[in-house]
C-alpha positions as CSV (number, residue, x, y, z in Angstrom):
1,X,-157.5,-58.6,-16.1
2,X,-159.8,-56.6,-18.6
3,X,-158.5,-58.9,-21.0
4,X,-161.1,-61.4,-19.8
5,X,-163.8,-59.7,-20.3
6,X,-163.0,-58.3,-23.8
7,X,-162.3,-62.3,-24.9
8,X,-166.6,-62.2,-25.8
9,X,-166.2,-59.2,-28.1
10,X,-163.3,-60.7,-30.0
11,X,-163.4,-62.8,-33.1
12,X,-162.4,-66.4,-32.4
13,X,-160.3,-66.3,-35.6
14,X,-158.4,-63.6,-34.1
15,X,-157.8,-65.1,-31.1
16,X,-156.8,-68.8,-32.1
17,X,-154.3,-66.9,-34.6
18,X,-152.6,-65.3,-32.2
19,X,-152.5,-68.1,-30.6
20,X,-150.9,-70.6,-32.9
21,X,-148.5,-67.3,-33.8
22,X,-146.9,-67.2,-30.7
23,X,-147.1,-71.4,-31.1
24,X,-145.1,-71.2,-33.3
25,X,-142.9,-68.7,-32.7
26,X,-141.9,-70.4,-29.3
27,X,-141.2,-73.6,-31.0
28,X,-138.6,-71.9,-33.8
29,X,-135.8,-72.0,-31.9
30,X,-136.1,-75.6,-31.0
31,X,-134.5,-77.1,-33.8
32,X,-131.6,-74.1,-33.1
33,X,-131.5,-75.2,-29.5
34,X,-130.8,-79.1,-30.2
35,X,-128.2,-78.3,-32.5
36,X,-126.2,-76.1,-29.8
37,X,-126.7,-79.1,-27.2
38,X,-125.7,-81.3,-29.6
39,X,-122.4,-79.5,-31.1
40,X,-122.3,-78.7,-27.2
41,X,-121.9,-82.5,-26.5
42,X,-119.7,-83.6,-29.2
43,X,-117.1,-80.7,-28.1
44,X,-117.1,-81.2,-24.1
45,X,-117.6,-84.8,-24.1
46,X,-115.2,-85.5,-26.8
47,X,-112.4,-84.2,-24.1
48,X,-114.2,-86.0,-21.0
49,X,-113.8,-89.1,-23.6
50,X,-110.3,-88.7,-23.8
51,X,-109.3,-88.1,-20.4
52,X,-111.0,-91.1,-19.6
53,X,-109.4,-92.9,-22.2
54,X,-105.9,-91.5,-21.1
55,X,-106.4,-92.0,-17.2
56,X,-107.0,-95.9,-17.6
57,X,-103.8,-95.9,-19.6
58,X,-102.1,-94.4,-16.9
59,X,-103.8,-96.8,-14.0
60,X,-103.0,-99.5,-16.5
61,X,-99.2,-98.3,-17.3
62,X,-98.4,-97.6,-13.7
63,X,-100.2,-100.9,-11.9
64,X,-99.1,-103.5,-14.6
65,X,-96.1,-102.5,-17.2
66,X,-94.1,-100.6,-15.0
67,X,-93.4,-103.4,-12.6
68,X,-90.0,-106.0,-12.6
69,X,-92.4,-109.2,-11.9
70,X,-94.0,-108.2,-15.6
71,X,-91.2,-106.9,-17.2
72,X,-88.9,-109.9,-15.9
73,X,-91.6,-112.7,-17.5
74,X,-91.6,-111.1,-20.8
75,X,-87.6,-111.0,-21.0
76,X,-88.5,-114.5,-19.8
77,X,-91.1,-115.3,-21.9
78,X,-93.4,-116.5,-19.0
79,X,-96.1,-117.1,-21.0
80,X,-98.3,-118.2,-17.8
81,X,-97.7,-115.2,-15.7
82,X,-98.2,-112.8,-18.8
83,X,-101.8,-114.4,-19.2
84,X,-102.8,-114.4,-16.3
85,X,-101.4,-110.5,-15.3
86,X,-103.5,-110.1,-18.6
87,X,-106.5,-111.8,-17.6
88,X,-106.6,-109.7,-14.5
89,X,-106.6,-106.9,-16.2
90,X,-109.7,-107.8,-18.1
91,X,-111.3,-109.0,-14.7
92,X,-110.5,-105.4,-13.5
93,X,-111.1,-103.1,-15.3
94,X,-114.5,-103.2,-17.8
95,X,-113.1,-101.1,-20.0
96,X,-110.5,-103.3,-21.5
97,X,-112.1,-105.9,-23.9
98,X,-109.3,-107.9,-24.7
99,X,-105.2,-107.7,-23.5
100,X,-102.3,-109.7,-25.7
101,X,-98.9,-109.0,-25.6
102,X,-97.5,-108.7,-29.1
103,X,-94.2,-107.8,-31.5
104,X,-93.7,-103.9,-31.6
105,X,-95.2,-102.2,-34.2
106,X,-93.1,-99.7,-36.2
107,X,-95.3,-97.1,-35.5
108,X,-95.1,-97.4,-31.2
109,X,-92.1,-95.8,-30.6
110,X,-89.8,-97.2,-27.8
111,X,-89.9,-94.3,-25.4
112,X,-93.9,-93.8,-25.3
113,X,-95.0,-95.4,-21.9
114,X,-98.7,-95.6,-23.5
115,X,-100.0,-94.5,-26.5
116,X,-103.9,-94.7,-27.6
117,X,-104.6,-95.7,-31.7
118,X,-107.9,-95.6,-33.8
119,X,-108.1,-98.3,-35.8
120,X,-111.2,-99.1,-38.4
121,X,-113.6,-97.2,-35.4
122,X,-112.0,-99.3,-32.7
123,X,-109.8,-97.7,-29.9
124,X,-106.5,-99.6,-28.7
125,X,-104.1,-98.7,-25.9
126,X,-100.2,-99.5,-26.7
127,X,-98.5,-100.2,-23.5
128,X,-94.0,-100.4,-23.6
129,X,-92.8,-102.5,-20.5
130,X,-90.5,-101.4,-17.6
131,X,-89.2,-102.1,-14.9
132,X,-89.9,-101.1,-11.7
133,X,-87.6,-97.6,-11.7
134,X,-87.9,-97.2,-15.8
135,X,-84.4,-97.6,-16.2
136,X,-85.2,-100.7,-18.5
137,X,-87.8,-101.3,-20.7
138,X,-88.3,-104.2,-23.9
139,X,-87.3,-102.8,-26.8
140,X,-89.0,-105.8,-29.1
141,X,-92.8,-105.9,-27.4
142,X,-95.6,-104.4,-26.1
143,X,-99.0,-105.1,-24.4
144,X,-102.5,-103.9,-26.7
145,X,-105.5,-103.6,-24.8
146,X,-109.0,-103.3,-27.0
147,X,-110.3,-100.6,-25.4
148,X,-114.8,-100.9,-24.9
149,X,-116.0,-97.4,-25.7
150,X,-119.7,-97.9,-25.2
151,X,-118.5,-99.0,-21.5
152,X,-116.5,-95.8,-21.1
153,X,-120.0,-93.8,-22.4
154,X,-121.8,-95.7,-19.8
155,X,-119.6,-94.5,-17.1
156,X,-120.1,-91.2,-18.6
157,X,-124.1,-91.5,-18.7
158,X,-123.7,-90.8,-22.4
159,X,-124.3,-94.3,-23.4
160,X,-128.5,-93.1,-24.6
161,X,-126.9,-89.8,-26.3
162,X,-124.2,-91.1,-28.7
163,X,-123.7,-94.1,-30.5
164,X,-120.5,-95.2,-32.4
165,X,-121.3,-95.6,-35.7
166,X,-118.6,-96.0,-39.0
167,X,-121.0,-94.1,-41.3
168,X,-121.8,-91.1,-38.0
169,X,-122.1,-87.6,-38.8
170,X,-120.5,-86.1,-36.0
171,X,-116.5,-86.5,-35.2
172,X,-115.7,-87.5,-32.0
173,X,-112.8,-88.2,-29.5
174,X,-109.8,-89.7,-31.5
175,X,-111.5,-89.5,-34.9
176,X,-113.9,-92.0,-34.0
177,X,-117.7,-91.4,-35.6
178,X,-121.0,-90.8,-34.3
179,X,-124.3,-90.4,-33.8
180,X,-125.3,-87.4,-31.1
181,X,-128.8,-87.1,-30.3
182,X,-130.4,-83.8,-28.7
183,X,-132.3,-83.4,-25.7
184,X,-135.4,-84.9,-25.5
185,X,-137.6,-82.0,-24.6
186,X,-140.3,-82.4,-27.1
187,X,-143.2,-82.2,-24.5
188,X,-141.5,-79.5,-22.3
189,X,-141.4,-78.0,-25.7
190,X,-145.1,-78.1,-26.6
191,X,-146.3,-77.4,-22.9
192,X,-143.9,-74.4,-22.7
193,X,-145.1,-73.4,-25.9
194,X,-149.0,-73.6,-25.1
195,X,-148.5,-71.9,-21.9
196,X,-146.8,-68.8,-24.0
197,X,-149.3,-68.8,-26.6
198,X,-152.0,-68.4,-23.6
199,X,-150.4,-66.0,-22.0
200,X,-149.9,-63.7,-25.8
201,X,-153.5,-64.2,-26.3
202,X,-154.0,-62.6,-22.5
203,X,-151.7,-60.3,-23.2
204,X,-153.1,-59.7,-26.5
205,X,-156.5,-58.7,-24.9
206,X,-155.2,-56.8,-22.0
207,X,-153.4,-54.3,-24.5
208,X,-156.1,-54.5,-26.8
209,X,-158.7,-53.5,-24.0
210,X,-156.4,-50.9,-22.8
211,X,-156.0,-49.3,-25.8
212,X,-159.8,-49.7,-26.8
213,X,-160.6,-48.5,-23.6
214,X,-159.0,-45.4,-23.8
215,X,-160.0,-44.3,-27.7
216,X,-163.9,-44.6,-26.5
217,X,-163.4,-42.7,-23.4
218,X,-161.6,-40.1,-25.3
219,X,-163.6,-40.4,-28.1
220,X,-167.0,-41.2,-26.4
221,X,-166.7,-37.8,-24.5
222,X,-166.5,-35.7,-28.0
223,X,-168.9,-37.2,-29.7
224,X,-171.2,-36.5,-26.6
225,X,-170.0,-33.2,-26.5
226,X,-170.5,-33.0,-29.8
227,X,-173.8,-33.8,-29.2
228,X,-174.5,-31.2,-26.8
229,X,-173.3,-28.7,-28.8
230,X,-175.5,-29.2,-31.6
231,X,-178.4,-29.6,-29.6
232,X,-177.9,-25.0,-29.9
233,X,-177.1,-23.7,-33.4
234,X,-174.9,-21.1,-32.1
235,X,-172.5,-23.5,-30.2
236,X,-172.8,-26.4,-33.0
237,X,-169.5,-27.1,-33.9
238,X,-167.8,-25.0,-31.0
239,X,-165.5,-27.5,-29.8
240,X,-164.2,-28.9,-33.3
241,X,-163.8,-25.4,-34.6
242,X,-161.6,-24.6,-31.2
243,X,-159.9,-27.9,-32.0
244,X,-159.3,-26.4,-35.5
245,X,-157.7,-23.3,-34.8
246,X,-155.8,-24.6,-32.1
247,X,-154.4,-27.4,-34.7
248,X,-153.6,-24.6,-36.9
249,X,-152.0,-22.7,-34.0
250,X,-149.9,-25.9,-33.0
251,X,-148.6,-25.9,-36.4
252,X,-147.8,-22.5,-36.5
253,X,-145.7,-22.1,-33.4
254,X,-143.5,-25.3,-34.4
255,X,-144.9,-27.8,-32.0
256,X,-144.6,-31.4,-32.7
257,X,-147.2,-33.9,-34.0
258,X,-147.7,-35.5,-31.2
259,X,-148.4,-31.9,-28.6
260,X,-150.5,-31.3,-31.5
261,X,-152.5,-34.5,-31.3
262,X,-153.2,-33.6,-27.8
263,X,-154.0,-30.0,-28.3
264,X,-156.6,-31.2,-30.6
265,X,-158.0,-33.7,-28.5
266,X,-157.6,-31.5,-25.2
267,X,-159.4,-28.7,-27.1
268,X,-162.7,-31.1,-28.2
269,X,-163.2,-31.6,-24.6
270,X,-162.2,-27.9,-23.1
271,X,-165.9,-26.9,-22.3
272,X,-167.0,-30.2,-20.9
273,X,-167.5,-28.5,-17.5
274,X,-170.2,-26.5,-19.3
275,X,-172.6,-30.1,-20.0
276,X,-173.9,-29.5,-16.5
277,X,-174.8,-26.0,-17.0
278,X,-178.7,-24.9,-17.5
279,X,-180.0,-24.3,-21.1
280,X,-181.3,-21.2,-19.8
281,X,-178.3,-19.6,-18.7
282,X,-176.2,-20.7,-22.0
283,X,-179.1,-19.8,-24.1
284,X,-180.0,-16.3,-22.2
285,X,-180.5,-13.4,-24.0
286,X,-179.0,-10.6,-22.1
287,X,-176.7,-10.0,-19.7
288,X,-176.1,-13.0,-16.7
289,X,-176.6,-12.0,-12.8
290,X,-174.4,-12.8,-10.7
291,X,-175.4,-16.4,-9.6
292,X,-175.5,-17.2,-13.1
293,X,-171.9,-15.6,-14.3
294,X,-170.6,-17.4,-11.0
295,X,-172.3,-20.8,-12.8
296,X,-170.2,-20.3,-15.7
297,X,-167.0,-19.8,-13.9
298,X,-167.8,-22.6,-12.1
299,X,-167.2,-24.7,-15.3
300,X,-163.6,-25.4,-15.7
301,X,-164.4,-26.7,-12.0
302,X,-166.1,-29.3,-13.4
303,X,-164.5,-29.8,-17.0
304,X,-161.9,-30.9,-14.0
305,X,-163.5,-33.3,-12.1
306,X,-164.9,-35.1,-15.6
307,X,-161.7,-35.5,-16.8
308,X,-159.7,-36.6,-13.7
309,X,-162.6,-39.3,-13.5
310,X,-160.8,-41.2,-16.5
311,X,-156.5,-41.9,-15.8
312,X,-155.8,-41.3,-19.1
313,X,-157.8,-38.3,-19.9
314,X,-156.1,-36.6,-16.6
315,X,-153.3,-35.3,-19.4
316,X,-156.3,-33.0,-20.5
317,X,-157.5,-31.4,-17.3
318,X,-155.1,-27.9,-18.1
319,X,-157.1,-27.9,-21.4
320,X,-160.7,-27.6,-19.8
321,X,-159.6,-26.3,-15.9
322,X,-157.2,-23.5,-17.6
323,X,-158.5,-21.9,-20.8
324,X,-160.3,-19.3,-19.5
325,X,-156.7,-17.9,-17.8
326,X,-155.2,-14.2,-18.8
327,X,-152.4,-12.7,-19.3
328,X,-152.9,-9.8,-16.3
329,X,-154.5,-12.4,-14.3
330,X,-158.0,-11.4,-15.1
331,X,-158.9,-14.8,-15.3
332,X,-160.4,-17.7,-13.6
333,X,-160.5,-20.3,-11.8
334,X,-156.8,-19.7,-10.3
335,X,-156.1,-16.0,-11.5
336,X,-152.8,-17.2,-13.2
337,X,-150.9,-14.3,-15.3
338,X,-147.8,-14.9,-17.9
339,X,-145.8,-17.9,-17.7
340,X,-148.0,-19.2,-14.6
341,X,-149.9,-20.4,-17.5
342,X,-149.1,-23.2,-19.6
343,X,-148.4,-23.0,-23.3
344,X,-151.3,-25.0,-24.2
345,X,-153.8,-23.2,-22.0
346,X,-153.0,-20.2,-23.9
347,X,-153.6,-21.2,-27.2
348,X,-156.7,-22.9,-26.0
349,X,-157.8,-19.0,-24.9
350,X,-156.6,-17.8,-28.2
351,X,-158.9,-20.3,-30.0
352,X,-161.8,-20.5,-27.8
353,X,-162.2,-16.4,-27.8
354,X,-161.9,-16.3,-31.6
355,X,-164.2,-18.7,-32.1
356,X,-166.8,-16.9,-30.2
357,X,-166.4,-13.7,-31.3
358,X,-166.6,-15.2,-35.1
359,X,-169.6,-17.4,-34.2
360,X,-173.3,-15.8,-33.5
361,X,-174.7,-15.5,-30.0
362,X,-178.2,-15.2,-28.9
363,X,-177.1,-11.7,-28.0
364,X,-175.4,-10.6,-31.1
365,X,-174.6,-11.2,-34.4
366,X,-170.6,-12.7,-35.5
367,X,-167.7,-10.6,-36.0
368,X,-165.8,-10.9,-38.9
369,X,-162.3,-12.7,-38.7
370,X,-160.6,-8.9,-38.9
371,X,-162.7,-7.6,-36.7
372,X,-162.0,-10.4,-34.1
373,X,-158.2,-9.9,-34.4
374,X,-158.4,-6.9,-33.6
375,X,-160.1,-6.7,-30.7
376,X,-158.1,-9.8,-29.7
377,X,-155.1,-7.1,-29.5
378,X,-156.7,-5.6,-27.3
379,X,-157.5,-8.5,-24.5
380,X,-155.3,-10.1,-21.5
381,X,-154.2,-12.7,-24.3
382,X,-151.0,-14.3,-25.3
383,X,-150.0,-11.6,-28.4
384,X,-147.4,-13.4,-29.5
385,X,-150.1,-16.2,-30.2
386,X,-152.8,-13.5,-31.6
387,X,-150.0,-12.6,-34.1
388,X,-149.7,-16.2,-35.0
389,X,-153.6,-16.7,-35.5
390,X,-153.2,-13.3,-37.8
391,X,-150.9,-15.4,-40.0
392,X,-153.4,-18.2,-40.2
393,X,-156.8,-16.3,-40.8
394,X,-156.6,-17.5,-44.7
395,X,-156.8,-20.8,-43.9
396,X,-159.0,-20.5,-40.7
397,X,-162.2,-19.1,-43.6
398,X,-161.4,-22.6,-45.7
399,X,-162.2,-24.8,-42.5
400,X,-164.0,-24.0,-39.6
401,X,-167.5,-25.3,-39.9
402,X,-170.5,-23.3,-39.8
403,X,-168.2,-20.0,-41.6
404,X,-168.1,-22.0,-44.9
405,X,-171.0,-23.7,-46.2
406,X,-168.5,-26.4,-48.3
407,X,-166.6,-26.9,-44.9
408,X,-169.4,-28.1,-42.3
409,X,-168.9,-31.4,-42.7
410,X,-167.5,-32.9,-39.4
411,X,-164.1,-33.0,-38.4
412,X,-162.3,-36.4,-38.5
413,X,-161.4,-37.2,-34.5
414,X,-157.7,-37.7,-33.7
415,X,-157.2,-40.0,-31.2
C-alpha cells in the first residue's frame, strides 16, 4: 500500500487524530447496542420465563393433583400422605421451594386447574385437586407451591444476566422486577475498535497518497512545461494562454464545470510531445525541411506516450495526440475529418492556432486578434467553434498573458 510510505511525510498529529476519530466513532454505538440486547433480553426471556413457569405447573397438575390417591387423602384429611406427596415434590423438582396445602383463597377460582400469582416479588403456583378423570375436584382447598425463580434462570443460563430485585428497573415475566445486564463485550469492543481506527488511518493514507499522487503528476508536468516554455520568449506562456482560451471556449459552448476543468488541464499539457524536440528546430528562423517538419509531427506521438506513462493522466492523451486534427482531414497524426474528431480536440485546435497566430514567432511578427479570426475562417477548423471564439475576443485581450502587460501574471492551475 502507498499508504505506508506516505506515513513519514505526515504529521503525527494528523495521524493519531484520525485515529482516536474513528476510536471513537466505533465505540458510539456501544452504549446503543447494550441497550437493544438488553430490551432484547427482558422481551424474549420474559416469555421463555413464563413457559417455564407454566410447564412445571402442568408436570405438577398432571403427576400430583389430578390423581384419586391425592384427591381421596385430602377429602380424607390424610395429613401423612399429603406431606409426604408434598415432600416429593420438593425432592423432585428444584424449582419448587416450598408445597402446603391450604384453605381456598377467594381469588383461585374453582375451575382453574393451575394458576401462577406474584406476590411482594415472589412467584406462587395455585394448584385445585381432582380426581383421576376430573369429574371431581375439592371445592374448599388447594396446594401452593413457592415457586424458586433464580433456579428457573439457572436452567435458563440467565442466572449472571438478571437478578430479581424489588427496587429493578426493568419489568419482567409476571410483573416481577429486575436488573438486566448487557453483554460483556467491553474488550471485543476496544480491540474491534483499535483494529478500525488502524485500518482508517491506512485507509486515510492510501486516499491521501492517491489523491496527492495524482495532483503532482498533473501538476508537476505543467509547471515543467511551464518551464520549458519560458525557457523561449515567444512560446512563454503558450500552454496557459491555450488553457485560457479553451476555458473561455468551454464556457461558451455550455459545457459543464467539470469537462471544463479537464479541458484546462488537458490543454496545459497538449504540446508535451514537443519537450523532446531540438531548440534548433522550435527556434529556427525560416522555413523547416523535411526531416525537421516530420520532427514536429512526430510530437503528438510523444505527447502520447508521456501521458499514457501516468493512469490517470491517460484521460488527457486526445488533448496532446489530437489537436493538431482538421476538419478535411488535413491533419495529423491519424488524418481524422468532422465528427471522427472529438469535441475537445477541436477546441484544443481552435485555441492552440489562435494563440499562435496572436503570439510572435521567430519568423514573424503577431497578428492581431481580428486579423487571426479571420484567417481562422478560412482553415480546416471547427467554424462553429471560430464563431464562438469571435464572441469571446473581448475578454480573450483582458487575460491572456504576454498580450496585456496587467495580465501576465501566471495562471492559477486547476487541478
Amino acid at each position: 500500500m502507498r499508504g505506508f510510505d506516505e506515513l513519514r511525510y505526515i504529521r503525527p498529529t494528523l495521524v493519531i487524530f484520525v485515529f482516536l476519530v474513528t476510536v471513537f466513532l466505533m465505540l458510539m454505538p456501544y452504549h446503543v447496542f447494550q441497550n437493544e440486547a438488553i430490551n432484547y433480553t427482558q422481551k424474549i426471556y420474559s416469555g421463555i420465563f413464563e413457559t417455564s413457569v407454566e410447564n412445571l405447573g402442568s408436570a405438577l397438575s398432571l403427576g400430583y393433583f389430578q390423581w384419586n390417591a391425592m384427591y381421596n387423602a385430602v377429602l380424607s384429611k390424610d395429613e401423612v400422605f399429603i406431606e409426604e406427596m408434598l415432600q416429593e415434590i420438593q425432592n423432585e423438582f428444584p424449582a419448587v421451594k416450598s408445597a402446603r396445602l391450604i384453605s381456598r383463597p377467594s381469588e383461585i377460582p374453582v375451575k382453574d386447574v393451575c394458576r401462577v400469582s406474584a406476590l411482594e416479588q415472589e412467584l406462587y403456583l395455585y394448584f385445585n385437586v381432582y380426581d383421576s378423570h376430573m369429574e371431581n375436584e375439592i371445592s374448599d382447598a388447594v396446594v401452593i407451591a413457592s415457586i424458586d425463580k433464580n433456579f428457573l434462570l439457572s436452567e435458563m443460563n440467565l442466572d449472571g444476566r438478571i437478578t430479581f430485585s424489588p427496587g429493578g428497573s426493568k419489568s419482567f415475566a409476571y410483573g416481577l422486577r429486575t436488573e438486566i445486564k448487557g453483554y460483556d463485550l467491553t474488550r471485543w469492543m476496544i480491540l474491534h475498535s483499535v483494529a478500525a481506527g488502524i485500518i482508517g488511518v491506512l485507509f486515510m493514507m492510501e486516499v491521501l497518497a492517491l489523491g496527492l499522487s495524482r495532483y503532482y503528476e498533473m501538476s508537476g508536468l505543467q509547471e515543467i512545461m511551464y518551464l520549458w516554455e519560458m525557457e523561449d520568449s515567444h512560446t512563454a506562456f503558450h500552454s496557459r494562454n491555450v488553457a485560457k482560451i479553451a476555458e473561455c471556449l468551454g464556457k461558451s459552448l455550455g459545457l459543464r464545470r467539470k469537462k471544463i476543468t479537464e479541458l484546462v488541464n488537458g490543454a496545459k499539457l497538449h504540446d508535451i510531445g514537443k519537450m523532446g524536440i531540438s531548440a534548433n528546430i522550435l527556434r529556427k528562423h525560416g522555413p523547416l525541411d523535411e526531416i525537421e517538419k516530420e520532427v514536429i509531427r512526430n510530437h503528438p506521438q510523444h505527447g502520447k506516450e508521456v501521458l499514457q506513462h501516468f493512469k490517470y493522466l491517460e484521460r488527457f492523451v486526445p488533448y496532446a495526440y489530437l489537436h493538431h486534427e482538421r476538419e478535411d482531414g488535413s491533419g495529423y497524426p491519424q488524418g481524422l475529418k468532422g465528427d471522427e474528431i472529438p469535441l475537445e480536440a477541436k477546441i484544443l485546435a481552435v485555441a492552440d492556432v489562435f494563440e499562435a497566430l496572436t503570439a510572435d514567432r521567430p519568423y514573424r511578427t503577431a497578428y492581431s486578434f481580428a486579423q487571426a479570426v479571420d484567417m481562422m475562417t478560412e482553415m480546416p477548423l471547427d467554424q462553429d467553434i471560430v464563431s464562438k471564439l469571435k464572441s469571446i475576443l473581448p475578454e480573450l485581450e483582458n487575460e491572456l498573458c504576454g498580450r496585456n502587460p496587467r495580465k501576465c501574471g501566471i495562471i492559477g492551475s486547476q487541478t
